[in-house]
C-alpha positions, 0 to 999 in steps of 0.5 A: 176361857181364862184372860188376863187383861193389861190396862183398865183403860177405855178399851181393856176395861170395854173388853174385859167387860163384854168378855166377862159377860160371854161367860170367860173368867177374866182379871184385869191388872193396870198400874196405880192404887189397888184400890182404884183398881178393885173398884174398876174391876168390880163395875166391869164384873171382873177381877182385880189382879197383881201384875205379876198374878194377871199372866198366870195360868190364863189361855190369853193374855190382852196386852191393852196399854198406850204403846210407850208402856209396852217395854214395861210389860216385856219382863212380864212374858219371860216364864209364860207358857208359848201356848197362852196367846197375846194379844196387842191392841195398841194404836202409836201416836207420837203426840201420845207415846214420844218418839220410838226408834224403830216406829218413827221409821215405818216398823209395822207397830205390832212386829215392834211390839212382838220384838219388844215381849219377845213373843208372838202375838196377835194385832186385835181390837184396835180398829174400832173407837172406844164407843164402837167397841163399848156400844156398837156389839150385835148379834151374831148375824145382825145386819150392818154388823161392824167388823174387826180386823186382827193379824198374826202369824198364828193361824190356830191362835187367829181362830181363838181371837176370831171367836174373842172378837165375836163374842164381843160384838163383832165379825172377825176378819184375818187382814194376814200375817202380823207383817200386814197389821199396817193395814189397820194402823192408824191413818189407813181406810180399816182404821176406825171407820165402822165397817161390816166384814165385806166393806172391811175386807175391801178397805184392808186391800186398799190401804197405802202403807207410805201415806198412812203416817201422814194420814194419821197425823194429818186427821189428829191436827184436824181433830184439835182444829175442834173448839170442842172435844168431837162427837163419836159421829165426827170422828167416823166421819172424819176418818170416813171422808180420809178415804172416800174412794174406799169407802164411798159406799159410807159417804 
C-alpha cells in the first residue's frame, strides 16, 4: 500500500519503519529543515516528503503529531479523496498540548480530531509505548504477542488498519466505534500496559471513562516524582499497578 505519514517522531518514524519493511511504499513528512528531514527518513528507509506531497496519491494517511498540532494539519485534508483512510495515534496530555476546549470537558479524543480534519478517521497505534512499538513486534502467532487496540466507524477501513497493525508486530483488536476509543486513552487499563489480544479485550471492557482523566493525570505526577527518567519496565509497571483488578493476571 502507499502511506503517507505526518510526524517522524518516536511513533510516526517507528511506523513508517516497520511498514516499510512489510514491504508498503511510505513518505513521511514532518515540520522543520528538509534537511534533517531527509536524513530522518533515509534511517527509516523511507521517503522525505512536502506536506503538501505526503496526502498525494496514497491509500492512507498516519496522522502521528502531538494533539495541539492536529488544527495545523486540517487544511491538509480538503481535496483528498474520502477513499484514503487516516489514521489518529494521538494521545492528549494537557501538560504537553495546553488546554483544548472540548477535550478539557470529556470529548472522546479522536471524535475531536475527526471534527477537527474534517473526516473520518481511525484511532490506531497509540496504546502501546514508543519502545513497544519500536521492540515489542513478533510474528504472526507467536506467543504473549502483544495487542493493539483501533476504533472507527469504518468497519471496510478497520480491517486495512487490522492488517497495518499486524504487519507492524501486533495483533489487531477492534475496541468499537470511534465513539469507544476513550477506552484506550490515556488513564484507562488498554493504555500502554502491553497485553495480548485476549487480556486487551478484557481491559477495553473494564475501563471507567469518568476516571480516566484523573488516572492519567494522576500516573504522569507519579512519573515526575522519578529522580530520573523511568525505564521502559517501570512505565508498564506503573500503569500496570493503575488497574490491578484488570489486569491481575500481569501483576
Amino acid at each position: 500500500m502507499k502511506i503517507g505519514i505526518i510526524g517522524a517522531g518516536a511513533i510516526g518514524g517507528t511506523i513508517a519503519n516497520k511498514l516499510a519493511i512489510a514491504g508498503h511504499e511510505v513518505k513521511v513528512y514532518s515540520k522543520g529543515v528538509q534537511q534533517k528531514l531527509k536524513e530522518r527518513a533515509r534511517g527509516l528507509g523511507v521517503s522525505a516528503s512536502t506536506k503538501d506531497d505526503v496526502i498525494d496519491n496514497v491509500d492512507v494517511v498516519v496522522v502521528s503529531v502531538p494533539t495541539a498540532a492536529i488544527p495545523e494539519t486540517s487544511d491538509l485534508f480538503v481535496n483528498v479523496s474520502d477513499k484514503v483512510i487516516v489514521i489518529d495515534t494521538a494521545n492528549y496530555y494537557p501538560f504537553r498540548d495546553g488546554e483544548i476546549e472540548g477535550l478539557k470537558n470529556g470529548k472522546v479524543e479522536s471524535v475531536w480530531v475527526s471534527e477537527t480534519l474534517g473526516r473520518p478517521v481511525i484511532k490506531a497505534f497509540n496504546n502501546l509505548l514508543a519502545h513497544s512499538l519500536e521492540y515489542g513486534g513478533k510474528p504472526e502467532g507467536a506467543k504473549d504477542r502483544i495487542a493493539m487496540a483501533m476504533s472507527g466507524d469504518d468497519q471496510q477501513a478497520k480491517e486495512i488498519v487490522s492488517t497495518l497493525i499486524n504487519d507492524t508486530g501486533f495483533d489487531a483488536v477492534d475496541a468499537g466505534t470511534l465513539a469507544d476509543s476513550w477506552r484506550h486513552q490515556p488513564g484507562t487499563p488498554a493504555y500502554c500496559t502491553e497485553l495480548n489480544a485476549d487480556e486487551l479485550r478484557r481491559a477495553l471492557t473494564d475501563g471507567e471513562k469518568q476516571e480516566a482523566i484523573r488516572l492519567r493525570d494522576y500516573a504522569i505526577v507519579k512519573f515526575m516524582e522519578f529522580s530520573s527518567p523511568p525505564t521502559h519496565e517501570e512505565v508498564v509497571a506503573m500503569n500496570r499497578s493503575l488497574f490491578s483488578k484488570t489486569l491481575s493476571l500481569k501483576l
